[in-house]
C-alpha positions as CSV (number, residue, x, y, z in Angstrom):
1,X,11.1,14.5,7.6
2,X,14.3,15.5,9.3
3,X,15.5,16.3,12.6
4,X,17.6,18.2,14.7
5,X,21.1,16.0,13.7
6,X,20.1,15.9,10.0
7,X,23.1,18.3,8.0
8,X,22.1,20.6,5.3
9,X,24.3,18.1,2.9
10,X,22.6,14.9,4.0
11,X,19.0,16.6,3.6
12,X,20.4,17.8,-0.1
13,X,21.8,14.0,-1.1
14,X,18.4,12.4,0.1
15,X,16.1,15.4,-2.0
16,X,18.4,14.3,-4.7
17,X,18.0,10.9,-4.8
18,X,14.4,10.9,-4.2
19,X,13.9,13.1,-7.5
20,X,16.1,10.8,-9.2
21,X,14.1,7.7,-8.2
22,X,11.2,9.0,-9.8
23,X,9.4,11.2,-6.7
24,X,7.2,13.9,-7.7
25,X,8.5,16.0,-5.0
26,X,11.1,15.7,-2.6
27,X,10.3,18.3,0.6
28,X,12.1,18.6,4.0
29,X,9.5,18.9,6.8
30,X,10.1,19.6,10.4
31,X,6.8,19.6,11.8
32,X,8.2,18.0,14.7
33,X,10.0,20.8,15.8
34,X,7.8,23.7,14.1
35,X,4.5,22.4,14.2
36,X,2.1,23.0,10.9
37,X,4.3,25.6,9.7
38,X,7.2,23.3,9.4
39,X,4.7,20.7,7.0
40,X,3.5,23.6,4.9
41,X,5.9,23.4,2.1
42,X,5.3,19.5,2.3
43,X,1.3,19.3,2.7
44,X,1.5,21.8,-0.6
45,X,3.9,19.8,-2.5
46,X,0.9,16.6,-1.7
47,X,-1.7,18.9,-3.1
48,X,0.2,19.7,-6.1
49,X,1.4,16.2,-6.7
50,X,-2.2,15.2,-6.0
51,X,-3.9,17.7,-8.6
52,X,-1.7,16.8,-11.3
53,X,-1.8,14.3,-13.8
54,X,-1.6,10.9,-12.8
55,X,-0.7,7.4,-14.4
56,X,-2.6,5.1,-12.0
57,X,-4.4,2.1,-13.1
58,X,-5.8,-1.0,-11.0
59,X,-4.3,-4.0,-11.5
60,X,-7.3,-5.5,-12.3
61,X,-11.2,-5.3,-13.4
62,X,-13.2,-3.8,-10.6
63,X,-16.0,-6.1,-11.9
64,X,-13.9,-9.6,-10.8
65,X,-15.0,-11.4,-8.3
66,X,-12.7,-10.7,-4.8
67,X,-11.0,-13.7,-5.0
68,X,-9.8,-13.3,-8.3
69,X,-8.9,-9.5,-7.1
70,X,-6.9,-10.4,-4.2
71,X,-5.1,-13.7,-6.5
72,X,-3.8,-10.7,-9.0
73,X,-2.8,-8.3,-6.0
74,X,-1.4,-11.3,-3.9
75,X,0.7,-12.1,-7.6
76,X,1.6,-9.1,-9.2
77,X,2.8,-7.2,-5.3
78,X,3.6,-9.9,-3.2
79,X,5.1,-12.4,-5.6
80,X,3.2,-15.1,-4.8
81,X,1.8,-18.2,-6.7
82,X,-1.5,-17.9,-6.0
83,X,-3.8,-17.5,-2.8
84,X,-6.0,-20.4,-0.8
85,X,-8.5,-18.6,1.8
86,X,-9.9,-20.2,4.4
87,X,-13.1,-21.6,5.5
88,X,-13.7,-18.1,7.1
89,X,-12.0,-16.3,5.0
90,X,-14.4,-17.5,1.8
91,X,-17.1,-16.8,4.1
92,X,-16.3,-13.0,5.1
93,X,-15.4,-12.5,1.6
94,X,-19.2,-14.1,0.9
95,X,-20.0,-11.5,3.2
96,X,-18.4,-8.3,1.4
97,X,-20.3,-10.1,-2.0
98,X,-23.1,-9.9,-0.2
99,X,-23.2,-6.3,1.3
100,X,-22.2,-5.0,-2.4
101,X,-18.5,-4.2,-2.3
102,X,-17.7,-6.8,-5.0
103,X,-17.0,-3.8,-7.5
104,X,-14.9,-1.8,-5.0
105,X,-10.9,-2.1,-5.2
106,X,-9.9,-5.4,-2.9
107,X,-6.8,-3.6,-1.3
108,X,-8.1,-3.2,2.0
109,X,-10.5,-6.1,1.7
110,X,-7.2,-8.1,1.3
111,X,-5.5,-6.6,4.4
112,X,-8.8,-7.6,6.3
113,X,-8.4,-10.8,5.0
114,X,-5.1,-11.1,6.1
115,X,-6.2,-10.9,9.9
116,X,-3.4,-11.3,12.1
117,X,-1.0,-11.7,9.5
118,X,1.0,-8.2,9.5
119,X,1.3,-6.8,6.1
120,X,5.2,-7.2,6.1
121,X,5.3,-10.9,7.2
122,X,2.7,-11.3,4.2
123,X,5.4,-9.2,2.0
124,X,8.2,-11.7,3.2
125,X,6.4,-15.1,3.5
126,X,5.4,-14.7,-0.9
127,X,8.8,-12.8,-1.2
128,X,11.0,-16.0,0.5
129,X,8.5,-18.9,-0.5
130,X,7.1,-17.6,-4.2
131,X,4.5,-20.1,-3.4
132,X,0.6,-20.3,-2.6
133,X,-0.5,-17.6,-0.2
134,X,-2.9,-18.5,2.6
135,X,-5.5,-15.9,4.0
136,X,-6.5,-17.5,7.7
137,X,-9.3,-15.1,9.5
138,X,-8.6,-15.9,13.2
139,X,-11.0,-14.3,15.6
């Protein structure tokens, strides 16, 4: 997105270095100031990108149990040792076993878990400490 201040230069070095770093597409979009029009060229560059071929792969088995899912995700993205839920939290996740969401990616079920903990402080608290991560449901 860009705005009003942005130069035609500094809109060119960021393009340029998002390419570089891998993106698929690299679009300015000024749907603040021009509406729809002005996300056109970006909402077709995210169909594109989304139509073509993709390397995606979970992390793990969609047949693990949720624990285990949210132990590899709470590992491999946020660095930490290993999770410990809480009384609750073992019981909501009982819950989602239950209702038959067991095989379904644990992404969001992890963010749920992580009640009131915002996704960044979760990011920094495995990032800082490399240690055990605990998942507390507070209602």
């Amino acid at each position: 997105m860009s705005c009003s201040s942005d130069t035609p230069a500094e809109l060119a070095l960021i393009r340029e270095q998002a390419l570089a770093g891998g993106a698929d597409a690299a679009i300015v979009s000024s749907h603040w100031a021009e509406g729809g029009a002005g996300a056109r060229a970006l909402a077709e560059a995210v169909v594109t990108t989304c139509e073509g071929p993709s390397g995606f792969k979970f992390l793990y088995d969609l047949s693990l149990p949720i624990e285990e899912k949210i132990a590899i995700i709470s590992r491999e993205i946020y660095g930490a040792d290993g999770i410990q839920l809480s009384k609750l939290a073992q019981k909501q996740v009982e819950t989602y076993r239950r209702q038959g969401y067991n095989d379904l990616p644990s992404k969001s079920i992890f963010m749920t878990l992580a009640g009131s903990i915002a996704e960044t402080n979760v990011v920094q608290y495995a990032w800082q400490r490399r240690s055990t991560l605990s998942l507390t449901i507070q209602n």
